[in-house]
ZAMARGU-4260 file (C-alpha; in steps of 0.2 Angstrom, whole numbers, plus 5000, padded with zeros to 4 digits):
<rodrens>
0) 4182/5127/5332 | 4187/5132/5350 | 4175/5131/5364 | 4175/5145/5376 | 4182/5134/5388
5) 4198/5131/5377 | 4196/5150/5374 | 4198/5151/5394 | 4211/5139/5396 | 4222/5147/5383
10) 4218/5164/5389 | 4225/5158/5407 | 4238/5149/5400 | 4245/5167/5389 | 4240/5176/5407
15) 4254/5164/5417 | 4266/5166/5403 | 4267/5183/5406 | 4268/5185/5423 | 4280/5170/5424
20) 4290/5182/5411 | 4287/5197/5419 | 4295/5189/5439 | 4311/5184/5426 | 4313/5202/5420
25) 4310/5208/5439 | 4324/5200/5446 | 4334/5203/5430 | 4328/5222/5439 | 4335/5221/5455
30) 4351/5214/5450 | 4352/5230/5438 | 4348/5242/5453 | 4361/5232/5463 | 4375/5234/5450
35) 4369/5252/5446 | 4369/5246/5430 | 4353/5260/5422 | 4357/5256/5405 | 4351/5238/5406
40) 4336/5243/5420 | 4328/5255/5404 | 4329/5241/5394 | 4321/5227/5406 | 4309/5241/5411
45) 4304/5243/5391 | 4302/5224/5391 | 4291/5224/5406 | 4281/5237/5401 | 4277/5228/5384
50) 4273/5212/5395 | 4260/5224/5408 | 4249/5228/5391 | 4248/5211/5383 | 4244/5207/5402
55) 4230/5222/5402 | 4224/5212/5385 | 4223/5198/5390 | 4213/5203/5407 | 4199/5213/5396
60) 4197/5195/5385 | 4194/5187/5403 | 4181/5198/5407 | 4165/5189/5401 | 4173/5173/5409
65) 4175/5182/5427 | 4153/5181/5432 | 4151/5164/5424 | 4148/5149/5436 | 4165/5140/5434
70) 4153/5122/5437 | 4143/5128/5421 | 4157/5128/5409 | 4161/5114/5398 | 4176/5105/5399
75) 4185/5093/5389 | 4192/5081/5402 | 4194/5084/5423 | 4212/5083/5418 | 4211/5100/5407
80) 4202/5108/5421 | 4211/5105/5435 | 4227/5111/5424 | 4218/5127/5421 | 4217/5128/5440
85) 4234/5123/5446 | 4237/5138/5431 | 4225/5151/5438 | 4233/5148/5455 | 4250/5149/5449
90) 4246/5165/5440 | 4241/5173/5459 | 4257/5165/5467 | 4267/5177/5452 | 4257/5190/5454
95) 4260/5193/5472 | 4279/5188/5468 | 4280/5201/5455 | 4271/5215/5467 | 4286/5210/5480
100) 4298/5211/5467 | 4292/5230/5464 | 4291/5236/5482 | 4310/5228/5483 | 4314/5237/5468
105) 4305/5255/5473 | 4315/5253/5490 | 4332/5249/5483 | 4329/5264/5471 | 4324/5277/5482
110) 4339/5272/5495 | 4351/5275/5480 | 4343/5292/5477 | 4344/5297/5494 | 4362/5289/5497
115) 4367/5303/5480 | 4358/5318/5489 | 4367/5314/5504 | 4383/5313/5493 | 4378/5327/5484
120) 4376/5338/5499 | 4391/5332/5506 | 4400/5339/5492 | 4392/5355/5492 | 4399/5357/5510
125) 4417/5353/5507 | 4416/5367/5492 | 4410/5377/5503 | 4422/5374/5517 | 4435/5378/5504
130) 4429/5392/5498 | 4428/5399/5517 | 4447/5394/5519 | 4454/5399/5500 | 4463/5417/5502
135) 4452/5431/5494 | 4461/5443/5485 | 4452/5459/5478 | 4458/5462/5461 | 4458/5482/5460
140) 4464/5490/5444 | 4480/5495/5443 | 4485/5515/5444 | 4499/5520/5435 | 4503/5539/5432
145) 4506/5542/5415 | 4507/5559/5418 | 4523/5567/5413 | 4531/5583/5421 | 4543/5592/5408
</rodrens>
């Protein structure tokens, strides 16, 4: 039978796995955004999004844990509880890396977005400018007399 510490422990121990995951996956993302590869960001974004609801899971599981006295829990060894520490404190460190990897990503995308407007609008111009250029020519119907005098 498992303790609610070993409950905890594992609990952490998923909570790391995911959010080590999800800082793999996030620069997988901004190599994608650099490469303009969208194809492969839609899927790492799928992956992530998967990851973000077992994280969501696995916080509302923590929650009982989050009001108890850590010194009133039960553990099997100081060994154990120091790992779950180091884990819990590691899980922070990724958290704020994958934040980080986020803002990066937000940035990198909106440059691109704004680099294609400005493409875009370029565009728009030159046609323009061509447009102003290119000979008009007013197509009138022809007039031929068919009108014949005997």
């Amino acid at each position: 039978m498992t303790t609610e510490t070993e409950r905890l422990a594992s609990l952490i121990e998923a909570k790391h796995e995911c959010l080590r995951q999800l800082r793999e996956l996030g620069q997988k993302q901004l190599e994608s955004i650099a490469s303009a590869d969208f194809s492969l960001l839609i899927k790492i974004l799928a992956a992530k999004q998967r990851l973000l609801t077992d994280i969501q899971n696995i916080e509302r599981q923590l929650d009982p844990f989050r009001n108890q006295p850590p010194e009133n829990r039960d553990w099997s060894s100081t060994p154990k509880r120091e790992h779950c520490a180091s884990l819990a404190g590691q899980c922070e460190s990724l958290l704020k890396a994958v934040v980080a990897q986020e803002k990066e990503s937000e940035r990198l995308l909106t440059k691109q977005r704004d680099e294609a407007a400005q493409q875009l609008q370029r565009a728009n111009h030159a046609s323009q400018a061509r447009g102003a250029y290119a000979p008009t020519t007013d197509y009138l119907p022809s007039q031929i007399d068919l009108c014949s005098e005997t």
